[in-house]
N, C-alpha and C positions, 0 to 999 in steps of 0.2 A: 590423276585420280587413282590410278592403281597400287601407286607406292601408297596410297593413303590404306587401301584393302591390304594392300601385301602385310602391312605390317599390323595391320589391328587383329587381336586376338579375337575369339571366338566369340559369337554373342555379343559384342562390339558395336555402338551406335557411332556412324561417324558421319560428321557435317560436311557437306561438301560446299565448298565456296558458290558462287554468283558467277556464270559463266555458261560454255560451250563445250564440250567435249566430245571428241572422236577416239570409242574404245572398241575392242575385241572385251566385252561383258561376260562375266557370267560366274555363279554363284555358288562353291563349292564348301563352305563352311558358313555355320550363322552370322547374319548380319542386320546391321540398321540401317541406311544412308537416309540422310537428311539432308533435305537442299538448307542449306545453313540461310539464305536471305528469302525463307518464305516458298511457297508453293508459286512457281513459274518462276524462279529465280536460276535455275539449273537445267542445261538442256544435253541431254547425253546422243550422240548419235552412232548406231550402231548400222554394223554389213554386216552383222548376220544375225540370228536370233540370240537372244541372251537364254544360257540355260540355267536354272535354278531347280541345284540339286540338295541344297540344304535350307532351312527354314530362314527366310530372309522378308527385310519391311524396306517399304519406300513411302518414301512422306515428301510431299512437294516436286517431284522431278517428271519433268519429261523427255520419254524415250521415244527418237525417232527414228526411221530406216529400217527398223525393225521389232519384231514382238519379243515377249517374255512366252520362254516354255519351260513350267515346272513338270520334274519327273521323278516319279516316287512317293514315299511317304513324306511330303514335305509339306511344309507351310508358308505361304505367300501372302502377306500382306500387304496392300495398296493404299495409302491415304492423300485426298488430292494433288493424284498422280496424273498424268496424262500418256497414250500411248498412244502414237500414232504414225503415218504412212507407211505401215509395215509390207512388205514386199509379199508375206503369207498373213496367216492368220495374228490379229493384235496379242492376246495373254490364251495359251495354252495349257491346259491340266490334263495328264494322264495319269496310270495308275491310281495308287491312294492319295495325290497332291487336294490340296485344298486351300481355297483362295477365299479371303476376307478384302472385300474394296468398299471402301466408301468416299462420297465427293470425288469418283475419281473419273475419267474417259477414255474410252476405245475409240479412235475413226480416223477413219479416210486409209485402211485398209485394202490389201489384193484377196484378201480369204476372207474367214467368218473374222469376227473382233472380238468374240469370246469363244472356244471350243472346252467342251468337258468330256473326255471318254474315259473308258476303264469306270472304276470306283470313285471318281474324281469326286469333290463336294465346291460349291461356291456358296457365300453369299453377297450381293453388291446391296449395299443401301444408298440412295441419292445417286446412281452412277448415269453417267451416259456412253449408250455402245450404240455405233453407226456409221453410216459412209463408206461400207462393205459390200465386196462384189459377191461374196457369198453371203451365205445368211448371217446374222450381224450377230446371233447367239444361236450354237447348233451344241444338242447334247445326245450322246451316243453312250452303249453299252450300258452301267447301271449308275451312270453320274447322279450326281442330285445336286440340284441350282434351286435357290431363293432370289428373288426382285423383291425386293423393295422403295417402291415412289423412285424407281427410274425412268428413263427415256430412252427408248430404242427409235430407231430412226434411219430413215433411205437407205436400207437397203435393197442391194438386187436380186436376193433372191429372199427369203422368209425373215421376218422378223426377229421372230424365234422359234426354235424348229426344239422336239423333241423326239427322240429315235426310240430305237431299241425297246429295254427296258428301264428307261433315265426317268426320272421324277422330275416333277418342276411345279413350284409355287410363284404366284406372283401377286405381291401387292402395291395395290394402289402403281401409279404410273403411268407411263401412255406409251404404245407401238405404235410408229406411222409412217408415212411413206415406203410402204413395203411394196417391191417387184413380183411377188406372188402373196401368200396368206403373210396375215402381221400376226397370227400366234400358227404354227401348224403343232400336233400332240397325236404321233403316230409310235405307239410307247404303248408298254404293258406296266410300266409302271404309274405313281400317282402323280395326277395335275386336276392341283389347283388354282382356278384366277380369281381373286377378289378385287373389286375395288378399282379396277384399270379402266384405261379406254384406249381402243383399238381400230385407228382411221386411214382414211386414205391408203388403202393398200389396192393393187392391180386386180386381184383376186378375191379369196376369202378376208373376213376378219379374222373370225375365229374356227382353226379344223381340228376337228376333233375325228381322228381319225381308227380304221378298221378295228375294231376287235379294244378300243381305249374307253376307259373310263373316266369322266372328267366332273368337278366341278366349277359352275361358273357362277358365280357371284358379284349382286352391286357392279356391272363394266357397263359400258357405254361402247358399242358398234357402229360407228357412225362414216357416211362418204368411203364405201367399199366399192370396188368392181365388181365384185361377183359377192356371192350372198354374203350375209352376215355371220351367221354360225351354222355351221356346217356338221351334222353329225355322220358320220359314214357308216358303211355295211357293220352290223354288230356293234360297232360303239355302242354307249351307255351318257348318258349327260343329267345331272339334276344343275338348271338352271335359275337362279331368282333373283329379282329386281333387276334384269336386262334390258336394257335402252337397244333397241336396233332401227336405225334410223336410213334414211338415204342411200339403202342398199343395191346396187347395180343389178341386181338379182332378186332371190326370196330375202327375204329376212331370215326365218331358220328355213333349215334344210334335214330335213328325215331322210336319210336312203334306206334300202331297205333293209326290211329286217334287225333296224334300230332299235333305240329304247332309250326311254329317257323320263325329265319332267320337266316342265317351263311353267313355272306356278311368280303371279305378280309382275309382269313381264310388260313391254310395250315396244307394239312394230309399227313402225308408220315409213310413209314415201320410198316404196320399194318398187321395182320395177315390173317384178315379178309378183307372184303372190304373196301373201305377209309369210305363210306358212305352208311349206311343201311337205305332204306326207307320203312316202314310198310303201312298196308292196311288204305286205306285210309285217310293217313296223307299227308300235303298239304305243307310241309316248301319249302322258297325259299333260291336256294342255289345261289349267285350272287359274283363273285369275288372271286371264291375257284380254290387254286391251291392243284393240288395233285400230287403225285410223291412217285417213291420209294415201289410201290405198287403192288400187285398181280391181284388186280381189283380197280378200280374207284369206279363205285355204284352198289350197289345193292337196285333194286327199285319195288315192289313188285304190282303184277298185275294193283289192282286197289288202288295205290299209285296215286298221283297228283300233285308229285314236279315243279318248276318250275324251271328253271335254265336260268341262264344268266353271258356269262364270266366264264365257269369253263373251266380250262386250266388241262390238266396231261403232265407229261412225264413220264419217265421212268416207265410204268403202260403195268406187261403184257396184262392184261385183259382188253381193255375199251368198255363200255356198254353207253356212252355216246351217246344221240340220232344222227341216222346219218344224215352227212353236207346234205348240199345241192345238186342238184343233180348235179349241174355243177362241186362241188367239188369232191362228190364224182366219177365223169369220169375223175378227174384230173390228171391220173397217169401213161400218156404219152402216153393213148392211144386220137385217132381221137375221138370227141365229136359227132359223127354222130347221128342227130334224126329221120331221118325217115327209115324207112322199108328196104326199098330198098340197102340205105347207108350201113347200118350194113350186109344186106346181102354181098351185094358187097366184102365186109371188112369179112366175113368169107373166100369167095370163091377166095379172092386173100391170104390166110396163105397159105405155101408151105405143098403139101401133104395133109395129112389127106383125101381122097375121101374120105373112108366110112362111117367118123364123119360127113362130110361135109350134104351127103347125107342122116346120118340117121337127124342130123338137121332140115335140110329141108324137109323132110317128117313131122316134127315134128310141125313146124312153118305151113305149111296146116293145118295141124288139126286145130288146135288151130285161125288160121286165118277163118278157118270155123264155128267153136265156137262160134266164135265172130257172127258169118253174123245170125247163126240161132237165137243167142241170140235178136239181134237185131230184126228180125222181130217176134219170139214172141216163137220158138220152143228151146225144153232142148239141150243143147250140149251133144256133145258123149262122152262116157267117158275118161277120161286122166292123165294124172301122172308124175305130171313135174319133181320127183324128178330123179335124173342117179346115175347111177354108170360110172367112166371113169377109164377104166381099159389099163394101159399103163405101162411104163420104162421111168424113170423118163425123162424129156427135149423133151417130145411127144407135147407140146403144150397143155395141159389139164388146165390148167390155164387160157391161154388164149381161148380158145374154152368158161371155164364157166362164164368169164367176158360178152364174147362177150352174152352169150345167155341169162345174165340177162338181156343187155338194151334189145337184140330182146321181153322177153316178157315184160319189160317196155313199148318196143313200140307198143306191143299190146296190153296193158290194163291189162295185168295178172298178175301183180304185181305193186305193188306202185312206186318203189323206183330204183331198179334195179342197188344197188349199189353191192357190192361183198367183203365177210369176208369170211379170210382165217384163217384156226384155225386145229393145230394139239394135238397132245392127249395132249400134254404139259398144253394148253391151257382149255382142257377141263375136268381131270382127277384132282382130290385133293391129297394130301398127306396123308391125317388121313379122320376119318370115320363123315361124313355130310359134309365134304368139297367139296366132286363132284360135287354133283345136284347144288348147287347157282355157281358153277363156266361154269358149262354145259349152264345153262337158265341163265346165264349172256352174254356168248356169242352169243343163240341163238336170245335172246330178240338184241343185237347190228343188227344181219342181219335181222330182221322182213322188210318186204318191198324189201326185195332182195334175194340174192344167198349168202346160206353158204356153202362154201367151205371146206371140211375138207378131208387134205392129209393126206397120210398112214393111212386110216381112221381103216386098218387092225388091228393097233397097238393097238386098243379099245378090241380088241379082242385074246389077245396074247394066242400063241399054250399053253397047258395047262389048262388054265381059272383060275380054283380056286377060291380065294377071292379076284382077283386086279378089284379095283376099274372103273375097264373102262364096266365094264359090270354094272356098274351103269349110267355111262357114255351114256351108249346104250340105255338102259331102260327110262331114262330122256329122251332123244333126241327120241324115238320113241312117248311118251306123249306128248312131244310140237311139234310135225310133227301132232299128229291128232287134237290136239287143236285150231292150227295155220294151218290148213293144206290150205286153201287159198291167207296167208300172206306170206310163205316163199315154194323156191325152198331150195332144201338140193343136194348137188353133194358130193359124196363119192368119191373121189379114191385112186390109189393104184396098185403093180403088180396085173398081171389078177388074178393066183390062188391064192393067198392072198385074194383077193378082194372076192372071191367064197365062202371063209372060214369065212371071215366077213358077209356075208349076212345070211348064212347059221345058224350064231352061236345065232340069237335073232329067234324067230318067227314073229317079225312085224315086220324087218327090210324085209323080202322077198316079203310081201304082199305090202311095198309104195317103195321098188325098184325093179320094172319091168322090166325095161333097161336098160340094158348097152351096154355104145361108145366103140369101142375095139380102140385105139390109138397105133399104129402098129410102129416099129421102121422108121425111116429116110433111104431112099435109101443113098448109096452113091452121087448120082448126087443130092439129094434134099439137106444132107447135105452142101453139095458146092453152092447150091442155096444160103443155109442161108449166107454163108461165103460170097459168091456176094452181098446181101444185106449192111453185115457189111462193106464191100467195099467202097460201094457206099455213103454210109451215113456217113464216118468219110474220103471221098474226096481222095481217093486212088484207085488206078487203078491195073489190073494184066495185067501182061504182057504176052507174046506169050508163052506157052507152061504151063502158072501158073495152068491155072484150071484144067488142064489135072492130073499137079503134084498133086494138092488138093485133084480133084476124086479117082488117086491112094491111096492117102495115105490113108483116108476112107475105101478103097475098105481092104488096107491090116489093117485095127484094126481087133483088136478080141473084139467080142460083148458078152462080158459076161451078165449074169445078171446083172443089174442095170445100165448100159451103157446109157449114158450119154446124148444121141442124140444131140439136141439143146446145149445144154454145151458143149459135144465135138467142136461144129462148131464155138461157140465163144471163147472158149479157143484155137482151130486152129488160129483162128485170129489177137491175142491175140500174137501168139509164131509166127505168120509173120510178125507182125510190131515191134515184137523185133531184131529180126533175120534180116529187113530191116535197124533197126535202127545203130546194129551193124555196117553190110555191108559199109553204106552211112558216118557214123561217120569217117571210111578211106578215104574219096574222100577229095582233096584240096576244091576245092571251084562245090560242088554238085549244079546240073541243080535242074529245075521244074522238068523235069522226072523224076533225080534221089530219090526224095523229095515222089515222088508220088506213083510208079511202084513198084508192089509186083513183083518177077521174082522167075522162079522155084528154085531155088538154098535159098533161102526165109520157102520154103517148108521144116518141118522135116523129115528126114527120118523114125525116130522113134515117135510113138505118144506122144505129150505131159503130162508130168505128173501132175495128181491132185495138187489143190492146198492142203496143208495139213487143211485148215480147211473148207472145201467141207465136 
C-alpha cells in the first residue's frame, strides 16, 4: 500500500484493494484513500499512531492498533470509516486541524476516542465514539466540536467533557453508559445541547459546570446515578422542554449562587428532590411540571427562586410556597374572617368542653398580647405550640385548623393555613435523607400550623438508630429558628403522646400543653349522625335515634376506637340498610325515599372498611 502513496501525486485519490494491511502510516502530502470494495472491505493495522500533516480523506477503511493524530493547519476527513483498539487516544486534533466525519466510529480505545485542543474544530454527523477508558470525547483550550444525531457510549470516564475555553454544540443523538457525567461543560466558552438524550451514566447527566454558560434544549435525562442536570457555583443555564426522569439524585441541581431558567420542563421519579435550590442562587422555575416524586423542591434558606406555573402531582412531599389564603380555607370548611365567627365555629363542634375551653383561655391571652403590644408594654409569655392528645375521630384535626385562622385572625401568624404530615412524610429511608425531608415540610407550613399525626411514631418504643430521632432533632431546630413563623401541634394516644415528649429534651420545654380530646359520648355520637342526616336530606323516624344511641351505648371501645368514624360509618350502614328496605316497595313515597326507621339501625357494629 505504500508504493501505492509513494507514487501518487499530490491531491490524489487512491483505491486501496480488499484486504489487511500492516503499515508504519501517515500523511505528509494531500491525499484520498478509498477502500476500492466498499466501507469494511480494508483493514489497515497500525504500531503507532498515524500522523496527518496534510489535508487528507478516508472513505471505507479501517484503522486498527492505533489512532489518527492531525497537527497543524490541516484537514481531516472521515467517511464510514472505522477506528479502533487504539493503544492512546482514537482521532486526535491539535492546533488549527479540523476534522469532517460522518457514518464513521471511534471505540474500544486506551484514551479518549476523540480529543480536540488548541484551535482544533470538528464536526461528526451520524458518528459513533465509545468503549474508552478516558472520556470518549474531551475538548480542551479553545477547540470547537459539533454532534450531530450521534452516539456516545461506555465510557469510563465522561461522555463528553468540555474544558477550558472549547465550545460544543450537540444535536439530536444520545450519551450513555458513562463512568461519571454523560455530558460534563466546564468551559468559558459556548454550549449548546439540543435535541439529545442523556442515560445511564454513573453520575450526572448533564454538568454544567463553575463559571459556564449553557443551553439546554428538547434532551431527555433519563436512568442517571446522580442528578440529572447539574448547574454548579456561578454557572448560568436557560433550559426548555427537558425530560428528567429516574434520576439517582435531584433532577436539577442549583448550587449556589447559580443562575438560570427551566421554563416547560418535566421531572418525575427522582430520588432526591425533583428540584434543589442552593444558597443564594436566584433561577426561574416557570412552566415546570413534576410528578412521580418524593418531594418537589428543595430550596435552601437564603435561596431566591422565582416560580411561576409549577404544577406537581403524584409528589408526597410538596414544599411549593403556600396558595393563597382564600385557597388555602378552601377545604370545605366556612371561610370565616373575623374573631368572633371562628369562635362561634369552635363552640358549635359537638363536644369537646375542655378543648373548647382550654382554647379560649388561650385566644385571651393572646388577644391581650396584642392590646399590651399595641399600646407600648411586653406581652406575657406564651407557647403556641400543643400537644392534642386523643383516639383517633376526637376532632383534633379540626380543632388545629380551626385554631390556625384564630391566630391568623389575630396577627400571630401570617398565613394560617394547615399541613398535615405523618412520620412517612417526614423520616428518610437511608442516612441524610431525613433532615431535607423534615425542613421541606416544615418550610411548606411556615406562616401556619403543622400538624403532624401519630407524631409518637417519631419516637418508637426502643429508639436505637431509626431515623425519626433525627426527625425530632430537626424539627426541634426549626421550632427555635422559626419559633415566631409557625405553630407545631403534635398528636396522638395520650400515653404515647407522654413518651414522645418525654424522649428529646427540647420537645418538653416548646410543648407546655396539652388538649386532652376525650372520647364521644354515646348521645354526641348520634349528634354527629343527626348532622349527617341533615345534610345528605334524610330524616329519622320515631323511635331511630333512640336505636342509634343504643347501638353506641352497646360498642366496646377498645383502644383506638374510632369516635367520629364510628358515626359516619353508622350512617353510612343506614342508608344502605334503607336502600335495601325501599328497593322492595312498588312504587316508594317521599317518606319512604327519606326516613331512616329503627329497623335501618344494625344490631351489630358495623365493620371496618379493610383499608381503614
Amino acid at each position: 500500500m505504500m508504493s501505492l502513496l509513494s507514487s501518487a501525486p499530490d491531491g490524489a485519490v487512491v483505491e486501496i484493494p480488499g484486504g489487511s494491511y500492516r503499515e508504519q502510516l501517515s500523511f505528509a502530502r494531500p491525499v484520498t484513500l478509498v477502500a476500492a470494495g466498499g466501507p469494511g472491505s480494508v483493514t489497515i493495522q497500525l504500531d503507532r499512531p498515524c500522523a496527518v500533516r496534510a489535508d487528507t480523506e478516508l472513505r471505507g477503511l479501517t484503522i486498527e492498533g492505533a489512532g489518527l493524530l492531525a497537527v497543524g493547519a490541516v484537514r481531516l476527513r472521515l467517511s464510514d470509516c472505522v477506528v479502533r483498539g487504539a493503544a492512546s487516544t482514537g482521532v486526535g486534533l491539535r492546533d488549527d486541524a479540523r476534522l469532517a466525519a460522518d457514518r464513521s466510529q471511534i471505540t474500544s480505545v486506551s484514551g479518549n476516542g476523540l480529543f480536540l485542543g488548541g484551535n482544533a474544530t470538528a464536526r461528526l454527523l451520524g458518528c459513533e465514539v465509545g468503549e474508552s477508558a478516558f472520556s470518549a470525547v474531551h475538548l480542551a483550550g479553545r477547540a470547537d466540536l459539533e454532534l450531530e444525531d450521534c452516539v456516545v457510549f461506555s465510557s469510563r470516564e465522561h461522555g463528553v467533557r468540555a474544558t477550558e475555553e472549547s465550545s460544543l454544540r450537540i444535536d439530536g443523538g444520545t450519551v450513555r453508559d458513562s463512568g461519571l457525567s454523560g455530558i460534563s461543560a466546564q468551559t468559558a466558552g459556548r454550549v449548546v445541547l439540543s435535541g439529545c438524550t442523556v442515560e445511564k451514566t454513573e453520575r450526572a447527566g448533564i454538568l454544567i459546570g463553575a463559571g459556564t454558560t449553557a443551553r439546554v434544549e428538547r434532551c431527555r435525562i433519563e436512568g442517571t446515578g446522580g442528578t440529572g442536570l447539574v448547574v454548579w457555583t456561578g454557572a448560568t443555564v436557560q433550559a426548555r422542554e427537558v425530560v428528567v426522569t429516574g434520576a439517582g439524585k435531584n433532577g436539577v441541581f442549583f448550587a449556589e449562587d447559580s443562575h438560570g431558567e427551566i421554563e416547560d420542563c418535566e421531572i418525575s421519579h427522582t430520588a432526591y428532590p425533583a428540584v434543589h435550590v442552593g444558597e443564594r442562587a436566584d433561577p426561574v422555575l416557570r412552566a415546570l411540571h413534576i410528578h412521580d416524586v418524593d418531594q418537589d423542591l428543595d430550596i435552601a434558606e437564603a435561596a431566591a427562586p422565582r416560580l411561576a406555573d409549577v404544577r406537581v402531582s403524584a409528589v408526597t412531599v410538596s414544599t411549593l410556597p403556600p396558595p393563597g389564603r382564600e385557597e388555602a380555607a378552601g377545604d370545605g370548611q366556612d371561610t370565616a374572617t373575623t374573631l368572633d365567627e371562628l369562635i362561634a365555629e369552635l363552640d358549635n363542634l359537638i363536644g369537646l368542653e375542655s378543648v373548647k375551653r382550654d382554647v379560649t383561655a388561650m385566644i385571651n391571652v393572646m388577644r391581650l398580647a396584642r392590646r399590651r403590644i399595641e399600646i407600648g408594654l411586653p406581652p406575657p409569655p406564651t407557647n403556641r405550640h400543643l400537644v392534642f392528645a386523643g383516639n383517633p375521630g376526637t376532632g383534633k384535626t379540626t380543632v388545629a385548623r380551626l385554631y390556625g385562622r384564630i391566630l391568623h385572625t389575630l396577627g400571630m401568624i401570617e398565613r394560617g393555613h394547615l399541613v398535615e404530615a405523618d412520620r412517612s412524610m417526614l423520616v428518610g429511608e437511608y442516612v441524610g435523607h431525613t433532615a431535607p425531608k423534615t425542613t421541606a415540610v416544615f418550610r411548606k407550613a411556615l406562616g401556619g400550623v403543622l400538624f403532624i399525626d401519630e407524631a409518637y411514631a417519631l419516637a418508637p418504643l426502643g429508639g436505637g438508630n431509626d431515623f425519626g430521632q433525627e426527625a425530632v432533632a430537626t424539627l426541634v431546630k426549626l421550632m427555635e429558628d422559626h419559633r415566631d413563623e409557625i405553630v407545631v401541634i403534635v398528636a396522638g394516644y395520650p400515653g404515647d403522646m407522654q413518651r414522645f415528649i418525654d424522649s428529646n429534651p427540647g420537645l418538653a420545654s416548646r410543648f407546655t400543653r396539652t388538649l386532652m380530646f376525650v372520647d364521644y359520648s354515646a348521645e354526641q355520637l348520634a349528634d354527629i349522625v343527626d348532622n349527617q342526616v341533615a345534610e345528605h336530606r334524610y330524616e329519622l323516624g320515631p323511635g331511630t335515634r333512640a336505636a342509634v344511641v343504643g347501638h353506641f351505648a352497646s360498642l366496646c371501645r377498645e383502644p383506638g376506637f374510632g369516635n367520629g368514624r364510628s358515626a359516619r360509618q353508622l350512617f353510612q350502614t343506614l342508608t344502605e340498610r334503607h336502600a335495601q328496605r325501599t328497593a322492595l316497595l312498588a312504587e316508594p313515597t317521599m317518606r319512604d325515599l327519606t326516613v331512616l326507621l329503627p329497623q335501618d339501625v344494625p344490631l351489630e357494629p358495623p365493620s371496618e372498611p379493610a383499608d381503614q
